[in-house]
N, C-alpha and C positions, 0 to 999 in steps of 0.2 A: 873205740867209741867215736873218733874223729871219721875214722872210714867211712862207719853208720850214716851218722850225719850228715857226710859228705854226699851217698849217695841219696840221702832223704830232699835234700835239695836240688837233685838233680831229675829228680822224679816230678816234685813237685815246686815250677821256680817262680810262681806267685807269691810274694808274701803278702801272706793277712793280716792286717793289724788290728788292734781293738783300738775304738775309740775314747779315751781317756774319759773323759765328761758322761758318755752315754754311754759305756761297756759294750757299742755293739760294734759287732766286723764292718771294716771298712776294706773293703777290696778296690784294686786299682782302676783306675777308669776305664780302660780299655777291657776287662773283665764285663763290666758294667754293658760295656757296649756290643761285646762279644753274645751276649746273653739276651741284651734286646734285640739284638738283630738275628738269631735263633728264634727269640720268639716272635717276633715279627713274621717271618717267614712261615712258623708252624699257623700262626692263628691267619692267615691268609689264606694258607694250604685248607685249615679248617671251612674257610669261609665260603670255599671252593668245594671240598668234598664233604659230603653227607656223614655224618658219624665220627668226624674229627672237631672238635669242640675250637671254636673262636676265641669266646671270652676270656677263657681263663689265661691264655698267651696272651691275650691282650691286655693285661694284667699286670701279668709278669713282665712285658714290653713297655710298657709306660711305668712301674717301679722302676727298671731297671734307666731307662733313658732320664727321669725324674732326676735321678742320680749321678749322671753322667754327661748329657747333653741337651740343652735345651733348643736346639735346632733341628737334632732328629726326633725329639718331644713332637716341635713343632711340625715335623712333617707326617709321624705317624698318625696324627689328630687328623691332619687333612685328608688323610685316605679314603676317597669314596666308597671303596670296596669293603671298607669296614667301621662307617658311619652307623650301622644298627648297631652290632656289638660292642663300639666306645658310647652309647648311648649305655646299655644295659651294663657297661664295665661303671658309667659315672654312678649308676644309681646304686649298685651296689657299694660303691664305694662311699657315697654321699649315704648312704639306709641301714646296708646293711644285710638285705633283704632282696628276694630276687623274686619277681613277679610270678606266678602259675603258670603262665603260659609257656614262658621259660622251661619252666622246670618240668612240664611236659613232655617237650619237645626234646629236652639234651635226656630224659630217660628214655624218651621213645628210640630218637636215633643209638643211644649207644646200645640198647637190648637188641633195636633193627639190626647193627652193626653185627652182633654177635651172630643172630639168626643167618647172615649174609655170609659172614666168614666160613659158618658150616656148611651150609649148600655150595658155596663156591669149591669150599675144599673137599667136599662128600662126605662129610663129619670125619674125614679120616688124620687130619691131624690134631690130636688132643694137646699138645702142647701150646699150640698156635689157637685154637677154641677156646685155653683156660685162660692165656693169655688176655686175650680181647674179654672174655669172661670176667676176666678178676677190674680191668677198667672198667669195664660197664657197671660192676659192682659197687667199684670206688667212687663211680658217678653218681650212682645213684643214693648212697651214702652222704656224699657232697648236699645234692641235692634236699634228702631229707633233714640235713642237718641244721643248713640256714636257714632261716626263714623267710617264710612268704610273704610277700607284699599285701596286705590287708585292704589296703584302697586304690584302685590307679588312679594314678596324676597326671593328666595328658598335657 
């Protein structure tokens, strides 16, 4: 059993703790920052290519910096290149709710995505089609899930 164990910790050498007060996991900072700075980089990548979604790494990059560093907080906020989607990250955050036009647009590109992926590939790879298929799915899912913003607020 000590073997087990041994190699259980060699596999995986994060430890998680629970936070006593709040029962939730408390991972180490550098975890934290590992994770913002993944997602920093994917919702950029988004920002940049057509059919890879912004907002939602940019989410997950401000939870994650929220929790770990209030300087890279402070620099991803500054980021002009992703000045619209930390707008549409506060509102949902602050609402709740994500505006139509929104919600248009991340269905339209991730179904466009799909269509693009088969012509690119000649519909000839089904695994890579179902792939992109089942996100565009989960988006659009997402999507119908939250709710709409009822009034804009400009």
């Amino acid at each position: 059993m000590a073997r087990a164990e041994s190699l259980l910790n060699l596999t995986f050498p994060v430890k998680i703790k629970l936070h006593a007060a709040t029962e939730r996991i408390v991972l180490p900072k550098l975890v934290y920052i590992a994770l913002g700075s993944l997602a920093t980089v994917l919702a950029i990548a988004g920002a940049l290519l057509p059919g890879l979604p912004t907002t939602p790494f940019l989410l997950v990059a401000l939870w994650a910096f929220a929790r770990s560093s209030e300087r890279l907080l402070a620099w991803l906020e500054r980021l002009p290149l992703l000045r619209h989607a930390l707008i549409e990250a506060r509102r949902f955050e602050e609402r709740r709710t994500i505006r139509r036009g929104v919600k248009l647009t991340a269905i339209g590109m991730a179904w466009g995505s799909v269509l693009f992926t088969g012509l690119a590939s000649g519909f000839s790879s089904p695994v890579l089609l179902g792939i992109v298929g089942a996100a565009a799915l989960g988006g659009t899912f997402a999507m119908w899930w939250f709710p709409t913003e009822t009034q804009e607020v400009r």
